[in-house]
N, C-alpha and C positions, 0 to 999 in steps of 0.2 A: 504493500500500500504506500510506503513512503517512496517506491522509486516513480510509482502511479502521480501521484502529489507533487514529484518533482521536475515530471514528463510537465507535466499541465502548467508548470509553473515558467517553464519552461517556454511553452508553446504560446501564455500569454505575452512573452516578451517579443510583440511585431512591433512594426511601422507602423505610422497610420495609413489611412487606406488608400491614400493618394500616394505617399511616399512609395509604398510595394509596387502601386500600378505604373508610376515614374520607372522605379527601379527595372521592372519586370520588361517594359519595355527594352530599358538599356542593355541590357543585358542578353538580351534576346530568346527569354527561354517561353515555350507556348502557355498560354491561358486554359482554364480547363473550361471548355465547352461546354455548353448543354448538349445533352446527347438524352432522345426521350425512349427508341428501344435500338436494341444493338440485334440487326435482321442480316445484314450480310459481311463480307471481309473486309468493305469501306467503313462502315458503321463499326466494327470491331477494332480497328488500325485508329481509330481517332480517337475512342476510350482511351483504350493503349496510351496512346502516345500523347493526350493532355492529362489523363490522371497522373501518368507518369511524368510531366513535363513538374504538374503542382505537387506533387511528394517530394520531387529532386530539389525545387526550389525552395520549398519552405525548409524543408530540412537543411539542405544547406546553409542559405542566407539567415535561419534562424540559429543557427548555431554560431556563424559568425558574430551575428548581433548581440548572441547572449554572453561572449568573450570580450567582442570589442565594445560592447556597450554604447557611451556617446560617438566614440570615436567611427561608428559602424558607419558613417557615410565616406570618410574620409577615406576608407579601402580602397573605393572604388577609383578615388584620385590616383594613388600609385603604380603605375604601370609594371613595374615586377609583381608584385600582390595579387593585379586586375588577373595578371597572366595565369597565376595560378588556379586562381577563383574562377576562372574561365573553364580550364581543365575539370577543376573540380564537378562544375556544376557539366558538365558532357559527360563524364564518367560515373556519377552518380546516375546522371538519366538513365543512362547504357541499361543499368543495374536495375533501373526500376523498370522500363520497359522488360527485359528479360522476366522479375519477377513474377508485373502480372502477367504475363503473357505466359508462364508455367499456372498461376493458378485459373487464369481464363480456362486451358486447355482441359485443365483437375476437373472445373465444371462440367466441360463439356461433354468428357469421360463418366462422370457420374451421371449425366442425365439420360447416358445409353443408344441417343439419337444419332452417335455418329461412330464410326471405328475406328481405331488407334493409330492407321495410317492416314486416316482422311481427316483426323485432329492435328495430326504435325503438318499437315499440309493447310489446314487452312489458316492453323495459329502462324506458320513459317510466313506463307503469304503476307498477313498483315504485318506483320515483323519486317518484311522485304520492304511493304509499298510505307511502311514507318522511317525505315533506314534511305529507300531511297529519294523519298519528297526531303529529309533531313542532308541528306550528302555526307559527305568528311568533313566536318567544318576545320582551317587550318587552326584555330586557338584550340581545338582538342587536344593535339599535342601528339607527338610521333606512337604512341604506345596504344592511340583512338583504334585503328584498325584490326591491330591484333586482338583487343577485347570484344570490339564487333563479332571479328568469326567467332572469339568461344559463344560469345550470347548467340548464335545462330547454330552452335556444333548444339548448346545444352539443349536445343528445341529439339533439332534433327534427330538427338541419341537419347532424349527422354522416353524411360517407360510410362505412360500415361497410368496404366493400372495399379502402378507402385503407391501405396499408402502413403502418403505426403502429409504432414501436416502441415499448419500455415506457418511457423516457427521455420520450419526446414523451406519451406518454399520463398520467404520472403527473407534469406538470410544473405543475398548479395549486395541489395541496395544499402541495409546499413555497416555492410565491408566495406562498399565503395567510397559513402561518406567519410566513414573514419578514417580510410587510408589518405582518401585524396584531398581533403580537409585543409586549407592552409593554415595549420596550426601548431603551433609548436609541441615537440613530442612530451616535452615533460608534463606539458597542459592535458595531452590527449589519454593520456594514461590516467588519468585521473577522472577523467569524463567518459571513458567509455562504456560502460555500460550503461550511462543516462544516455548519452548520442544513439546507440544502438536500440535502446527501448523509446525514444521520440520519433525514429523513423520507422517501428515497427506499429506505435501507437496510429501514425497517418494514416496509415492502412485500411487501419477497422473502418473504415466508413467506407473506402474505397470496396474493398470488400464486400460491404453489405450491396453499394449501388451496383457493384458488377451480377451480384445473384438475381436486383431486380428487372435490369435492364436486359440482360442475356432472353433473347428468344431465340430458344436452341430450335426448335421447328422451322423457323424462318432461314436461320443459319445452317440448318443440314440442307432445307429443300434450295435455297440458292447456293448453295456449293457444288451439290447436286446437278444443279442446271449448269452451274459455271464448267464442271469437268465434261460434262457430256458435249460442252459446244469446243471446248478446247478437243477433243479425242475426235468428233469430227471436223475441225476444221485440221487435223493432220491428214485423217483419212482425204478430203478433199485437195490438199495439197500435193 
């Protein structure tokens, strides 16, 4: 309960609401969408990649602010710092886009509408057409690419059936945090298991909206239709 307490206490410590929308702008990480049901692999790729764009952000920039305190605007003046802070905030997404995108999959495995090959293929898809509208952005940082492929090896080589909890499924996004964090080590050893449980706490909600949004029917039957026109337009080729 007390790490509960210190999550939250934690989580009170933003910007006001212009400052974030300022900041969020500059920075260039996406807005989370309204999104009313998730029916095919377009609708699916855009959860994805704003839920994950708003967990990378706030955890990140939230944890900067709650070290730097007043000081939290003035980061963004430094251009060594920015640099970092840049990186950081790519490779945390990386991390969250990968997460949910294992537990979207967990869903979609449990709801039994689709098969275990036809699940890595549609989760894989949105993960491509996520990576590809995104690009390599150059302030990622040389090591952006290599993590890219594992986050697409974990999709490809996932057993979908395998018992997963959400602890084990959502445990990269706050590795990535911690690791890529510009923060100094002595500070971060000291913080880590509150950084790790503030990015595991964004979730819960995220989580809940992906159970209500998910129409798996809508998602088997247009996937469905989508391979049958790709299989023949080879055959017609």
């Amino acid at each position: 309960m007390n790490i509960l307490k210190t999550v939250k206490s934690i989580l009170k410590l933003v910007l006001s609401r212009k400052s974030w929308r300022d900041l969020s702008d500059y920075v260039g990480v996406g807005k989370k969408k309204r999104i009313d049901r998730i029916t095919d692999q377009s609708s699916l790729a855009t959860f994805i990649n704003s839920r994950s764009s708003h967990v990378a952000q706030t955890s990140l920039y939230g944890y900067l602010r709650t070290r730097a305190g007043t000081k939290f605007p003035e980061l963004f003046k430094n251009p060594d710092i920015l640099v970092s802070i840049n990186m950081a905030k790519w490779h945390t997404w990386l991390a969250c886009v990968g997460d949910l995108s294992v537990f979207v999959g967990r869903l979609l495995f449990q709801s039994g509408r689709l098969k275990s090959p036809d699940i890595s293929a549609l989760v894989s898809g949105a993960m491509d057409q996520i990576l590809q509208d995104t690009g390599t952005p150059d302030e990622a940082g040389g090591d952006y690419s290599k993590a890219v492929e594992k986050t697409r090896q974990r999709i490809h080589t996932l057993d979908w059936s395998k018992d997963l909890d959400d602890d084990t499924i959502f445990s990269r996004s706050p590795s990535a945090l911690f690791y890529w964090a510009p923060i100094a080590d002595e500070l971060k050893n000291r913080d880590e298991e509150i950084v790790r449980n503030s990015v595991r706490f964004r979730w819960i909600e995220i989580r809940r909206s992906a159970r209500q949004l998910l129409d798996f029917d809508s998602l088997a039957n247009t996937f469905s239709v989508s391979q049958t026109a790709e299989v023949n337009a080879v055959v017609e080729s």
